[in-house]
N, C-alpha and C positions, 0 to 999 in steps of 0.2 A: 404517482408520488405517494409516499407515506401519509402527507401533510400538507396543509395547502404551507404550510410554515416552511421556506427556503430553508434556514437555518438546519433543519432536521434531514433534507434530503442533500444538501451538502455535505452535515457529517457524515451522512448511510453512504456517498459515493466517496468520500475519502477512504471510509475506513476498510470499503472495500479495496481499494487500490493498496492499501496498507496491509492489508491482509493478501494480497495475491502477491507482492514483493517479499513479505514477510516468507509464502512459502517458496516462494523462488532460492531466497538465501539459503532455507534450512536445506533446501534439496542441492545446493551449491553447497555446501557444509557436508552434507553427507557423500558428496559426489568427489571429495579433495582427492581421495588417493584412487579414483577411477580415469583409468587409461584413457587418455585422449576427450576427457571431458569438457567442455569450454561452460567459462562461468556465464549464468543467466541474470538477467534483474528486468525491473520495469519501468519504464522512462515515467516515471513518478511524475513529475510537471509537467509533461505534456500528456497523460494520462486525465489530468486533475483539469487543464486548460480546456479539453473538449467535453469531459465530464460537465465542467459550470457552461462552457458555452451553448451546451442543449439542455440545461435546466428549462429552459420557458419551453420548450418544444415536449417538455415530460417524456425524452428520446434518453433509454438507457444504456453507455457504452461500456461494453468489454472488457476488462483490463487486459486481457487474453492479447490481444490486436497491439500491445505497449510494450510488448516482452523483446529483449532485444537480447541477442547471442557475441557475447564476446570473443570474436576470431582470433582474438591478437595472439603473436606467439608466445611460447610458452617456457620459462626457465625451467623447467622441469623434462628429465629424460623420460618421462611417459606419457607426455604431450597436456597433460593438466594444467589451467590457467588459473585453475582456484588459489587464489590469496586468503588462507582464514584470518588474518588480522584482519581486511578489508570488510569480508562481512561476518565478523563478530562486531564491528564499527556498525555495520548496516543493519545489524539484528538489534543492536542495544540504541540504536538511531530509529528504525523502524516502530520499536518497544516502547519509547516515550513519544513518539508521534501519537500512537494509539491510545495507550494512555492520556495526552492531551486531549484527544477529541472524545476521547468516553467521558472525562471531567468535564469539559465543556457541554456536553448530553445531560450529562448528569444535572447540571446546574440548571440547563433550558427545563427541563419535566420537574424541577425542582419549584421553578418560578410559575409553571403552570399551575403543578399540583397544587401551589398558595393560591393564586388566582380562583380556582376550582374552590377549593373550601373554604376559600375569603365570601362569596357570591352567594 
């Protein structure tokens, strides 16, 4: 662990999960007009659910292993499932996830930093 401090290795394994859906989307974005492509993402809470459940075990999981492949069919006559309204939602959704948890960092080192130079 980074830190015997919970707080800080919960954000490092959200922001990772956040970050490996984050590239999921853009390569789903880039993939819209590719033939026969099926959209990706990453089952984000249940990613985040075994992440906190092997905290105490300091067992680091994957996000790799969370990535799920959307077969469903496809309105489109070149067999592409990518929806861009859906993940431009997932990328600007994604976007402030990240942002929340870096604010939230930001404020814990903010609190230590006083503690440190208060002593």
């Amino acid at each position: 662990m980074i830190n015997s401090d919970l707080s800080i290795e919960i954000a490092n394994r959200c922001l990772r999960g956040l970050w490996a859906d984050q590239n999921l989307t853009s390569a789903n974005m880039a993939n819209a007009d590719t033939p026969g492509y099926k959209t990706r993402q990453l089952d984000f809470e249940s990613y985040m659910e075994d992440a906190l459940s092997t905290l105490p075990q300091n067992q680091e999981i994957d996000p790799a292993q969370y990535i799920n492949t959307d077969n469903s069919a496809s309105l489109r006559v070149d067999g592409s499932n990518v929806d861009l309204e859906q993940q431009t939602v997932r990328l600007v959704q994604n976007s402030l996830r990240y942002q929340t948890v870096l604010s939230q960092l930001g404020r814990k080192f903010d609190l230590l930093n006083s503690v440190v130079r208060d002593s």
